[in-house]
C-alpha positions in Angstrom: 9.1 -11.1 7.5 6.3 -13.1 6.1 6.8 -13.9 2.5 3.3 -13.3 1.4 4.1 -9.9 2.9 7.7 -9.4 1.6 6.0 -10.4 -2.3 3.5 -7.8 -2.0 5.5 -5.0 -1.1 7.9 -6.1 -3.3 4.9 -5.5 -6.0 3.6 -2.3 -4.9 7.5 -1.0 -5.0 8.3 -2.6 -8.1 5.4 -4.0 -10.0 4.6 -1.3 -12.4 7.7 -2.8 -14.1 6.3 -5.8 -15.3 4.3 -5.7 -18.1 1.0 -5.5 -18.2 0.2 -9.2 -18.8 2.8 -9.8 -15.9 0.9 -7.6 -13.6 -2.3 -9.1 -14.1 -1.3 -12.5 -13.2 0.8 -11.7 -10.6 -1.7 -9.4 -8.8 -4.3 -12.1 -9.5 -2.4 -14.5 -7.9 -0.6 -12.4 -4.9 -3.4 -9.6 -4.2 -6.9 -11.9 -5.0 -5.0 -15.2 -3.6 -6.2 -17.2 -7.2 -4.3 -20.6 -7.1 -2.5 -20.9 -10.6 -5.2 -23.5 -12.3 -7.9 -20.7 -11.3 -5.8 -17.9 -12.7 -4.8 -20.4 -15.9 -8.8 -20.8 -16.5 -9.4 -16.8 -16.7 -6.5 -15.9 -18.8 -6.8 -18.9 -20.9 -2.7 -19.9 -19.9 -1.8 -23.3 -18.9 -1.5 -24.2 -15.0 2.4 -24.7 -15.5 2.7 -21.3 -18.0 1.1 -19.3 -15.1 3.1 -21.1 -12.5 6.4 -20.2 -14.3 5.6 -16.4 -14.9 5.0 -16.2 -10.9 8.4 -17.8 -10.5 9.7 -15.4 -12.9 8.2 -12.3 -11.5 9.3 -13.1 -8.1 12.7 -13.2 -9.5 11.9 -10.1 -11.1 11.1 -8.6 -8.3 13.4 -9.8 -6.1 16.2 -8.8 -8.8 15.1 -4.9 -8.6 15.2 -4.6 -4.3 19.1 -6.4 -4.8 19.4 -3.6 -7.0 17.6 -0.8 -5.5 16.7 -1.8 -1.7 13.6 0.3 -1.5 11.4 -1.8 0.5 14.5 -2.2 2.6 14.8 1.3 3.1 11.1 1.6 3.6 11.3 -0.6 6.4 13.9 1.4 8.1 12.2 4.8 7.8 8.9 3.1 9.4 10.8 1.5 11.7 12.6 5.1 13.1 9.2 6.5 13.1 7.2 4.3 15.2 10.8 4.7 17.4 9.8 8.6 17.2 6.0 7.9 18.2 7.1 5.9 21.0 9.6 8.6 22.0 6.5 11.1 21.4 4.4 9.0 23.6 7.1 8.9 26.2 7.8 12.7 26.1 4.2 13.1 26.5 3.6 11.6 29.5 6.8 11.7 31.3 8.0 15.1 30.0 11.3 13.3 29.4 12.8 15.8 27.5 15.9 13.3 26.8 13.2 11.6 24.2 13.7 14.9 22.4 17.2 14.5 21.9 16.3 10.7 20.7 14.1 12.1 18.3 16.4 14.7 16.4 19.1 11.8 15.9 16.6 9.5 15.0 15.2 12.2 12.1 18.3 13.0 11.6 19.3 9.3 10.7 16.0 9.0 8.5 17.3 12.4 6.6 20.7 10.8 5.8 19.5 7.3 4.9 17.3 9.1 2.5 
């Protein structure tokens, strides 16, 4: 997975945990894509002090999905259901009704992983 990718949805999982001055910077810097010397010139913190709460967040972050594997899980569950849409599609114009069976173990999976 792309890392820019992996950061973000690591902050919309886990983000309102920072604090507040945390979440500014970080959002600054992840979601508006401000290099640190932009983001260091708006919040009136150094280049390096800005540079070192990204680190930390990122380990902050990355600290909570060891912990709590929500993003992980996320994935999983969007990952069985675009298996169901496809099953859906193929059900639809095949009338395969074996992709019915494929669908209640795949829900099924979703349920208990939940």
């Amino acid at each position: 997975m792309n890392e820019i990718l992996k950061q973000a949805l690591l902050f919309d999982f886990y983000g309102e945990l920072l604090t507040d001055h945390q979440k500014e910077i970080y959002g600054q810097f992840l979601l508006d894509d401000l290099s640190p010397a932009e983001i260091g010139r708006e919040t009136g913190v150094s280049r390096q002090g800005v540079h070192d709460l990204i680190r930390r967040c990122s380990q902050t972050l990355g600290g909570y999905e060891e912990k709590l594997h929500l993003v992980e899980r996320f994935l999983a569950v969007k990952d069985k259901v675009k298996q169901i849409d496809d099953l859906l599609d193929r059900y639809e114009s095949d009338g395969d009704r074996e992709a019915l069976g494929e669908i209640r173990r795949i829900s099924g999976e979703i349920i208990e992983d939940l």
